[in-house]
PASEBA-1860 file (N, C-alpha, C; in nm, 3 decimals):
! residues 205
1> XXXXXXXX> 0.293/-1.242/-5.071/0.195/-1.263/-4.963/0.264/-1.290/-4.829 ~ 0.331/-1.365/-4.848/0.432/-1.441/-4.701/0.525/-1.292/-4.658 ~ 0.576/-1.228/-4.752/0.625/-1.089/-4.750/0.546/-0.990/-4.655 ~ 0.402/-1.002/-4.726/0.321/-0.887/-4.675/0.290/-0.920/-4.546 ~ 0.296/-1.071/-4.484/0.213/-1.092/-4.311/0.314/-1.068/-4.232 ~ 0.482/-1.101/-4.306/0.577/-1.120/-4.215/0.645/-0.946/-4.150 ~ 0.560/-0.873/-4.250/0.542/-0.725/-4.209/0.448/-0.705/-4.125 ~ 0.290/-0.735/-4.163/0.200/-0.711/-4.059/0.240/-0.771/-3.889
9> XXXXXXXX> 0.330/-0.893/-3.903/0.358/-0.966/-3.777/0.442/-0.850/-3.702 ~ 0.554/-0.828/-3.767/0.696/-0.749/-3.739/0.580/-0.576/-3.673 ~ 0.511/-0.529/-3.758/0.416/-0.414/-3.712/0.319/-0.429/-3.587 ~ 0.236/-0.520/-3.566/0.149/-0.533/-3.421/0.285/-0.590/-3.349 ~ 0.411/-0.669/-3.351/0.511/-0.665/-3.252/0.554/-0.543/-3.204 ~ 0.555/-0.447/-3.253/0.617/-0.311/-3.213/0.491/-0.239/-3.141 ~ 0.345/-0.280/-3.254/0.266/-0.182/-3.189/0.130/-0.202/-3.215 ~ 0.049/-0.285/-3.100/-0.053/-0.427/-3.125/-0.164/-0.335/-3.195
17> XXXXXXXX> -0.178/-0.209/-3.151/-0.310/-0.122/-3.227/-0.269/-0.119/-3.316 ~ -0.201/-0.165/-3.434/-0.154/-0.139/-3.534/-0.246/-0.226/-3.596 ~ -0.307/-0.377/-3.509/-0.398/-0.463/-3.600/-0.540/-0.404/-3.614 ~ -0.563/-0.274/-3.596/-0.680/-0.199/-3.623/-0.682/-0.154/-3.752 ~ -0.552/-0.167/-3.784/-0.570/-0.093/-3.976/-0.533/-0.192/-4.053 ~ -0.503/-0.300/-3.995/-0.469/-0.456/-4.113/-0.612/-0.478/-4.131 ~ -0.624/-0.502/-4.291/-0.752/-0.556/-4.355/-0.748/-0.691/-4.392 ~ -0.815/-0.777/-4.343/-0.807/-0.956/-4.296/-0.717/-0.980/-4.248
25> XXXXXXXX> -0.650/-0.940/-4.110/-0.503/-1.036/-4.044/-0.531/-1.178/-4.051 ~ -0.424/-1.242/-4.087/-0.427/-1.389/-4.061/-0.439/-1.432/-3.883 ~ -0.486/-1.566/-3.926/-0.487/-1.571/-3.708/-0.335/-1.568/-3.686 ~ -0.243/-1.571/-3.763/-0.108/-1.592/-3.689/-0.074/-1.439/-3.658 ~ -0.135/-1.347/-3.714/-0.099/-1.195/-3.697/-0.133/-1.141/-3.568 ~ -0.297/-1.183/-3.537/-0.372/-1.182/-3.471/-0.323/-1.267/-3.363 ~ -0.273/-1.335/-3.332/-0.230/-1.415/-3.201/-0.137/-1.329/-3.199 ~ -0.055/-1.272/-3.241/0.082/-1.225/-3.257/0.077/-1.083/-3.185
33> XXXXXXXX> -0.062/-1.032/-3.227/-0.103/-0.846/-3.144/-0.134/-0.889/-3.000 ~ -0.244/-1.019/-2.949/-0.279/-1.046/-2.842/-0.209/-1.070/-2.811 ~ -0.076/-1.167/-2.847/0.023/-1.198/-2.730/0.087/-1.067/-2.672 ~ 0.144/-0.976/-2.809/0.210/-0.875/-2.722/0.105/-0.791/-2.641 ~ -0.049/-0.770/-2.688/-0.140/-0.677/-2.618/-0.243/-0.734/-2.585 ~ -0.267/-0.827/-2.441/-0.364/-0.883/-2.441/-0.515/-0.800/-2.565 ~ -0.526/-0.637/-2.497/-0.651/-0.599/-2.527/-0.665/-0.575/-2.699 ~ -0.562/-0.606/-2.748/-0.567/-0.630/-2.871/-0.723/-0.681/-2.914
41> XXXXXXXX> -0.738/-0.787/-2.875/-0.879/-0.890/-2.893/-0.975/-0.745/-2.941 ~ -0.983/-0.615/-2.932/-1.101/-0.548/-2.908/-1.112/-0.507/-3.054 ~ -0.997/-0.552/-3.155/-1.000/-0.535/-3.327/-1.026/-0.642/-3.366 ~ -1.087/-0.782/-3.276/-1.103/-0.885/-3.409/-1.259/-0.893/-3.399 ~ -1.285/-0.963/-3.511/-1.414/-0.993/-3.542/-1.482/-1.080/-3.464 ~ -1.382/-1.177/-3.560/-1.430/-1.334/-3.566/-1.326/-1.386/-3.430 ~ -1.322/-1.354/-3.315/-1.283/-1.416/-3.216/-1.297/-1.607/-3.201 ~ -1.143/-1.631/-3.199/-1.167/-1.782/-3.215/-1.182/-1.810/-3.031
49> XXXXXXXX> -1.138/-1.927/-2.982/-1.172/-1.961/-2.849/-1.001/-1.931/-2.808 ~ -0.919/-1.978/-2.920/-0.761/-2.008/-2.870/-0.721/-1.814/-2.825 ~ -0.802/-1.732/-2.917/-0.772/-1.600/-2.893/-0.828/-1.545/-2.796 ~ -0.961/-1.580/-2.727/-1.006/-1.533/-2.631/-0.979/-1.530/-2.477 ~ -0.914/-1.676/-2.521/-0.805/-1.757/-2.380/-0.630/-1.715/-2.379 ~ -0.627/-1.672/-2.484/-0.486/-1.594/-2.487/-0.491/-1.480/-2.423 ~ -0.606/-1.409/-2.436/-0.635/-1.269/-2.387/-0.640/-1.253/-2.238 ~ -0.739/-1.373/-2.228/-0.795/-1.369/-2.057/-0.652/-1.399/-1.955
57> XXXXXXXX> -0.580/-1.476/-2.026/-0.433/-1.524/-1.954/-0.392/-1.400/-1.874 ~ -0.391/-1.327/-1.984/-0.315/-1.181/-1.920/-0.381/-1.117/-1.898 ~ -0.477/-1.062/-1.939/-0.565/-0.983/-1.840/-0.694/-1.018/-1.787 ~ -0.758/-1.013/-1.711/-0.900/-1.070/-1.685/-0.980/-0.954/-1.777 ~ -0.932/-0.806/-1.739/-1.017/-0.686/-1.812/-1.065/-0.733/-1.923 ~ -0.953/-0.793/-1.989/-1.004/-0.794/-2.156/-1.169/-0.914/-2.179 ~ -1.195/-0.944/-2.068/-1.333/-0.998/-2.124/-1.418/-0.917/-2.138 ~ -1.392/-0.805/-2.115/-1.503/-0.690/-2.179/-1.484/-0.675/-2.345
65> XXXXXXXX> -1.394/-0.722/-2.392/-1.398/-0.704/-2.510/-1.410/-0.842/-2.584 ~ -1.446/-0.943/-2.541/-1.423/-1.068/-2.585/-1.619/-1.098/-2.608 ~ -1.607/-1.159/-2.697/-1.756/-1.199/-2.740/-1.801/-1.298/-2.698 ~ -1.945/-1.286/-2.685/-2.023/-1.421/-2.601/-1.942/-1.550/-2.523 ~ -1.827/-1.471/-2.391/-1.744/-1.571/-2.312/-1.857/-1.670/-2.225 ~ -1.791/-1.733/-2.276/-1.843/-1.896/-2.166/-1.798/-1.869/-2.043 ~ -1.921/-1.928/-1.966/-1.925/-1.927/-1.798/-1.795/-1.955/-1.766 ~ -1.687/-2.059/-1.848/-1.532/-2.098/-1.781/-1.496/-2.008/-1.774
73> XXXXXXXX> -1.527/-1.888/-1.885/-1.369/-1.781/-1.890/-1.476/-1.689/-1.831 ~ -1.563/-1.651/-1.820/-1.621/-1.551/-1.680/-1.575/-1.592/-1.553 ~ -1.561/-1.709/-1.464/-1.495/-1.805/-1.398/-1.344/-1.747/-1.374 ~ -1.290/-1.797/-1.481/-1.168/-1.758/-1.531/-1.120/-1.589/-1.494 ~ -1.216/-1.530/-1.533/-1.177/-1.355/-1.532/-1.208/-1.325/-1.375 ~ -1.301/-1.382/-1.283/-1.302/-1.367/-1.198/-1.185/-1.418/-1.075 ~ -1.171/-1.539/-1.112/-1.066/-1.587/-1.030/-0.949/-1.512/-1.045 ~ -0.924/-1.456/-1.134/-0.764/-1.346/-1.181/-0.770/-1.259/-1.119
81> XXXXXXXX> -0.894/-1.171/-1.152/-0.935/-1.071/-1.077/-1.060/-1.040/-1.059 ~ -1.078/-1.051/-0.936/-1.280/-1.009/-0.872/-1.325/-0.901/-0.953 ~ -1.305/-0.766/-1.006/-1.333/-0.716/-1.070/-1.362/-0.714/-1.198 ~ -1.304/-0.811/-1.286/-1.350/-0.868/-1.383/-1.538/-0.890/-1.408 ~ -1.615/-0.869/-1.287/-1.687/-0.947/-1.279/-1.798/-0.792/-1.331 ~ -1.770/-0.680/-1.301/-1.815/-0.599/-1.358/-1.855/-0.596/-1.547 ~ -1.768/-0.649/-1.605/-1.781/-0.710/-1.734/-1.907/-0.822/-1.789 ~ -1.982/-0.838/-1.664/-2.033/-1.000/-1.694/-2.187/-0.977/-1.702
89> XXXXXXXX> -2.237/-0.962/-1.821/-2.365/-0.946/-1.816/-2.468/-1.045/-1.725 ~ -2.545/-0.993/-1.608/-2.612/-1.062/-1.571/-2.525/-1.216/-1.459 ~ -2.402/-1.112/-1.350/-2.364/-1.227/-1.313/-2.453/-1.295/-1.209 ~ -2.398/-1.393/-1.188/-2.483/-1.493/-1.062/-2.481/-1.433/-0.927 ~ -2.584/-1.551/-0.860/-2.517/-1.483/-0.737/-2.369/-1.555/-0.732 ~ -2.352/-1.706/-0.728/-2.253/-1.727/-0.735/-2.123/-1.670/-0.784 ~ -2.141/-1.564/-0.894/-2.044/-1.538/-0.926/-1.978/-1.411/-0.817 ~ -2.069/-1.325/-0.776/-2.094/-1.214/-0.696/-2.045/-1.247/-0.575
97> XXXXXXXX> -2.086/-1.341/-0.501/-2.010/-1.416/-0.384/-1.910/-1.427/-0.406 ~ -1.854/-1.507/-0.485/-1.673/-1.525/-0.521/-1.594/-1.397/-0.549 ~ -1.674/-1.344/-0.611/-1.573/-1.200/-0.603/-1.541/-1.130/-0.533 ~ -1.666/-1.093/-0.382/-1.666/-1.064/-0.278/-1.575/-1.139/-0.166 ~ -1.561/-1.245/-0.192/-1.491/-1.339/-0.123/-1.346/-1.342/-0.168 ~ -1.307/-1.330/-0.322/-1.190/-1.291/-0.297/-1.100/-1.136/-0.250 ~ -1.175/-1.027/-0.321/-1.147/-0.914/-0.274/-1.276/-0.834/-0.211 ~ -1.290/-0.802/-0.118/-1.385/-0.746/-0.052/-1.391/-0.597/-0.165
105> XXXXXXXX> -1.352/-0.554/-0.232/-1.347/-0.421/-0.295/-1.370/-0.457/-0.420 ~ -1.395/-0.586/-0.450/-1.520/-0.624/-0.592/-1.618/-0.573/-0.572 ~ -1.662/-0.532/-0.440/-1.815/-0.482/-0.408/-1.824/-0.339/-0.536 ~ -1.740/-0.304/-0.512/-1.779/-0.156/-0.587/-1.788/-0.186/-0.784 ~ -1.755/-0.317/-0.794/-1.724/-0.366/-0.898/-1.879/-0.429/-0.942 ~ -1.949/-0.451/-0.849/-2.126/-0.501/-0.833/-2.198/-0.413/-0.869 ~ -2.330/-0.453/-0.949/-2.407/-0.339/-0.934/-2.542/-0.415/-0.866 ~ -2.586/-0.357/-0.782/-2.714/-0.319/-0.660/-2.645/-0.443/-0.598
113> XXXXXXXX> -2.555/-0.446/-0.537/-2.527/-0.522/-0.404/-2.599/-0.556/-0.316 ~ -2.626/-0.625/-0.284/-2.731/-0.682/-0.127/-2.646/-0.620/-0.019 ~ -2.770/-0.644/0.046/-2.690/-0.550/0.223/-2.616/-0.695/0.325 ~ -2.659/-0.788/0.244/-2.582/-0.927/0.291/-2.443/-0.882/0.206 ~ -2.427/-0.891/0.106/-2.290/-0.869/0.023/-2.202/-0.739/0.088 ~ -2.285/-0.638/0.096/-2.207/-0.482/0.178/-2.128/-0.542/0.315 ~ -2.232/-0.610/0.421/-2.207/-0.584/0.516/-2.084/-0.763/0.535 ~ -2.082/-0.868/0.410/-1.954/-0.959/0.452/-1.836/-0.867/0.414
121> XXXXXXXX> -1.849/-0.753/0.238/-1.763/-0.714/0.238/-1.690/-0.618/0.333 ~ -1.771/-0.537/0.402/-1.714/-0.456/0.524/-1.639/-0.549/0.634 ~ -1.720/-0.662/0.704/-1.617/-0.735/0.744/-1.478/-0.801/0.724 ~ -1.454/-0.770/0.578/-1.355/-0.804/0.539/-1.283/-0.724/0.529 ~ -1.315/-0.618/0.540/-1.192/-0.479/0.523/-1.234/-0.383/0.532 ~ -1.264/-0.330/0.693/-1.356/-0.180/0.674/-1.337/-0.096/0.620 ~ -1.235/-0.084/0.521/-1.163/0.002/0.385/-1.308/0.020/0.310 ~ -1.384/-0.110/0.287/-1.444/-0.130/0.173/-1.590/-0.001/0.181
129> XXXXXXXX> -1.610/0.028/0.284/-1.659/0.156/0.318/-1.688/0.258/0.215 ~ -1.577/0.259/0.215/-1.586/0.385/0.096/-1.614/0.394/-0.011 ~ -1.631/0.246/-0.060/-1.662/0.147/-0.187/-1.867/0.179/-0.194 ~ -1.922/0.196/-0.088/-2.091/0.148/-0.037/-2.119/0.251/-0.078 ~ -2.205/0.260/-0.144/-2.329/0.400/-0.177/-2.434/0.368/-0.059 ~ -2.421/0.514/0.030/-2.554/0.485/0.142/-2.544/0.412/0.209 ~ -2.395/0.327/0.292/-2.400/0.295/0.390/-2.465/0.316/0.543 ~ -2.555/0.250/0.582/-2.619/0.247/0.720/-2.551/0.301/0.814
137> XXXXXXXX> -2.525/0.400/0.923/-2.483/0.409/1.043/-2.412/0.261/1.113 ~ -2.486/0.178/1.052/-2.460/0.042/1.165/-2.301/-0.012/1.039 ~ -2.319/-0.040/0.929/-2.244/-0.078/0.893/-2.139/-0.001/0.857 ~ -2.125/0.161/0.937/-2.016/0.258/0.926/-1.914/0.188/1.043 ~ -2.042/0.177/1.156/-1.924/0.152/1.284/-1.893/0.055/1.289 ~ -1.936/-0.071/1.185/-1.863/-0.194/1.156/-1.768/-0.144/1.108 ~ -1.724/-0.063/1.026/-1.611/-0.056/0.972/-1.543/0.002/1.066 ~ -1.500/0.109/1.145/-1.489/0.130/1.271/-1.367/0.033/1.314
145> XXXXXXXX> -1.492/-0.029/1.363/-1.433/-0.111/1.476/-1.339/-0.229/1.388 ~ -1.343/-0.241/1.242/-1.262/-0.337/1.155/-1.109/-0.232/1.127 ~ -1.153/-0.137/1.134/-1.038/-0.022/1.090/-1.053/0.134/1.201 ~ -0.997/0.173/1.264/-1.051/0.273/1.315/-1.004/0.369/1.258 ~ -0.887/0.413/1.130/-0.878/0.560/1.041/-0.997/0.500/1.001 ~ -1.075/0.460/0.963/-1.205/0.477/0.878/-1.282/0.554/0.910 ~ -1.245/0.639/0.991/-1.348/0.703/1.020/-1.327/0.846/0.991 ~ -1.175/0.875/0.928/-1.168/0.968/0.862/-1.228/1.032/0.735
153> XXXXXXXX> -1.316/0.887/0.674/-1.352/0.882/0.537/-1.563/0.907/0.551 ~ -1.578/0.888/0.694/-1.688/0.908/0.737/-1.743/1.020/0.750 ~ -1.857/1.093/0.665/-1.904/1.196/0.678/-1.997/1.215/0.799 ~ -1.983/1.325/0.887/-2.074/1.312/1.028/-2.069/1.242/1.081 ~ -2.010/1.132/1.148/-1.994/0.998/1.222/-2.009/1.041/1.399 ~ -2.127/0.983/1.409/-2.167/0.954/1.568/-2.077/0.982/1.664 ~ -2.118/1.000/1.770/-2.017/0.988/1.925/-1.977/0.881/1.945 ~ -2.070/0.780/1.890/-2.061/0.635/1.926/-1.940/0.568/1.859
161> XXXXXXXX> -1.960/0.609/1.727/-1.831/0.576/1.589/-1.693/0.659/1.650 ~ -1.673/0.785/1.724/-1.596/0.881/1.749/-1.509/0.756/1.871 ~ -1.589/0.716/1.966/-1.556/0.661/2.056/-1.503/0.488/2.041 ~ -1.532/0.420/1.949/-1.480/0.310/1.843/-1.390/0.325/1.849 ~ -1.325/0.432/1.753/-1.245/0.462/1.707/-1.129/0.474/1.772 ~ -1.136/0.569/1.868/-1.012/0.625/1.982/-0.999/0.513/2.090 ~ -1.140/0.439/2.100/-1.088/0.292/2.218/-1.019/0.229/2.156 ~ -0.998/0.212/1.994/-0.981/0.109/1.963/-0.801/0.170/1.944
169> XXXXXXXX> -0.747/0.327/1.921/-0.630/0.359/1.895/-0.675/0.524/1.869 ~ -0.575/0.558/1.999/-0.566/0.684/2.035/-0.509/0.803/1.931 ~ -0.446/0.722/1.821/-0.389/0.773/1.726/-0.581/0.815/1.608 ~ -0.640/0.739/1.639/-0.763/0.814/1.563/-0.852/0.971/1.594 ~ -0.811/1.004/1.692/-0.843/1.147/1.748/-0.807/1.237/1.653 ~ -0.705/1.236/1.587/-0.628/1.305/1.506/-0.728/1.365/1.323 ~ -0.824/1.196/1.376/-0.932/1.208/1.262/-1.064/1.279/1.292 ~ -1.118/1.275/1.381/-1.183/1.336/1.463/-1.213/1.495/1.470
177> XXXXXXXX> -1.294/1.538/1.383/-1.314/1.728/1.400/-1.382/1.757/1.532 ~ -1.388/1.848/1.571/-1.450/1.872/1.751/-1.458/1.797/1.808 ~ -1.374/1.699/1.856/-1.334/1.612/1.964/-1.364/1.642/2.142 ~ -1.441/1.542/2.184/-1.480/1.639/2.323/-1.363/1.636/2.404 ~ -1.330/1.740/2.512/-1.227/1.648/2.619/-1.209/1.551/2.649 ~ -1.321/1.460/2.691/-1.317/1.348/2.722/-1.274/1.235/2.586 ~ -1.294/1.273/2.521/-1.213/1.214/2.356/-1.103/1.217/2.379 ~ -1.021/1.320/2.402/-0.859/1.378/2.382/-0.799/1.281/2.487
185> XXXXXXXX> -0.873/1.309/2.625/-0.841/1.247/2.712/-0.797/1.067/2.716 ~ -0.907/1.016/2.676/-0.919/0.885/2.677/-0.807/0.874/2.550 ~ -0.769/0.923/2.439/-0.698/0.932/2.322/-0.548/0.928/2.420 ~ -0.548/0.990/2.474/-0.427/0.976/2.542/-0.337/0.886/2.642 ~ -0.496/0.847/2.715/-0.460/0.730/2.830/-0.419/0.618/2.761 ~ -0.545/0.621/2.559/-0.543/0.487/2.528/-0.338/0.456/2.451 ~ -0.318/0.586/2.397/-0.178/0.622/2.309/-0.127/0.756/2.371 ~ -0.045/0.760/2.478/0.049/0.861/2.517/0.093/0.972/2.372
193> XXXXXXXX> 0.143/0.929/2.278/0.176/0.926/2.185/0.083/1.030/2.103 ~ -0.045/1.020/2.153/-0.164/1.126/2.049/-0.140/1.245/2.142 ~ -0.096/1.265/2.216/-0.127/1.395/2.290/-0.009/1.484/2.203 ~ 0.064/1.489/2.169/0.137/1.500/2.020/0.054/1.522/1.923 ~ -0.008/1.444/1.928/-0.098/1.494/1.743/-0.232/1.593/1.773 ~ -0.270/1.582/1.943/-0.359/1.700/1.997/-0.311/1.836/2.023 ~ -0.203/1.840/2.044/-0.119/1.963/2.064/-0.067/2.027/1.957 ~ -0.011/1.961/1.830/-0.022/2.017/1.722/-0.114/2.059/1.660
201> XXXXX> -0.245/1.988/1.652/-0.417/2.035/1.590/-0.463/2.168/1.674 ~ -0.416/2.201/1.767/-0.472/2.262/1.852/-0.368/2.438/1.809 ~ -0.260/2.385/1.778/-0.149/2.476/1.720/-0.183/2.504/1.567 ~ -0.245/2.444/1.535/-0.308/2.462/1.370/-0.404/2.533/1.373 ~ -0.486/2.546/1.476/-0.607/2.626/1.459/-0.584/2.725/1.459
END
């Protein structure tokens, strides 16, 4: 018997899916796959608490595979990583806030986000843009004016967003399809430097 685990141990050490074909691992086997593979946890049954917290250590992901986790280790998976939070049946708002608050790009990790949640996460990184299903006009040129390449990622974007953009760095013209003169222009006064990246676009056509 002591023969046969000290094999099963020596086997999930080399190769943790291996505890998918052991029939009853002992918990020492089973701690033994999670340590080397957190996501191991997704072959046990009978999940104890010491295995579920071994798991979460190393990865937050693995609470998708962990059974009925307590608010600590939802907590827990979030604080590791905001995305974790996608895993969490029915999170809070509280929980939704914190995730947003630590990475603005948990948003995409949310499902039906508030336009309060869209528009702190855009303030936090007009990156997160690209993250929004059906972003508003208004909270495009927030991003804009938080990032001005963002507006490369903007489908159809305003004169208004066009002009954001290039006040904010002349080097964004470059993002810009039919750019008016007065675009190029001001692109230039704002960055000497873009009239370079206008003269080549213009050589591309």
């Amino acid at each position: 018997m002591q023969n046969e685990i000290a094999q099963q141990i020596e086997a999930v050490k080399n190769n943790a899916a291996q505890l998918e074909f052991i029939e009853n691992p002992t918990e020492q086997v089973i701690l033994e796959a999670i340590n080397n593979r957190s996501w191991a946890i997704r072959f046990v049954k009978n999940q104890t608490e010491q295995m579920k917290w071994l798991a979460l250590q190393d990865d937050a992901h693995t609470l998708w595979f962990i059974e009925n986790p307590t608010d600590e280790m939802k907590w827990a998976a979030i604080n590791k990583n905001s995305c974790a939070i996608k895993y969490i049946e029915n999170p809070t708002e509280e929980m939704k806030w914190a995730a947003i608050n630590k990475t603005s790009g948990a948003i995409r990790c949310i499902e039906n986000p508030t336009e309060e949640m869209k528009w702190a996460a855009i303030k936090k990184d007009g990156w997160t843009i690209r993250m929004i299903e059906n972003p508003t006009q208004d909270m495009q040129l927030e991003a804009i004016k938080q990032n001005c390449f963002v507006i490369g990622h903007i489908e159809k974007p305003t004169d208004e967003m066009k002009w954001a953009a290039i006040n904010q760095s002349g080097y964004a013209i470059y993002l810009i399809e039919n750019p008016t003169q007065a675009m190029e222009q001001a692109a230039a006064v704002n960055m000497p430097c873009a009239i370079d990246l206008i003269e080549n676009r213009v050589q591309q056509k």
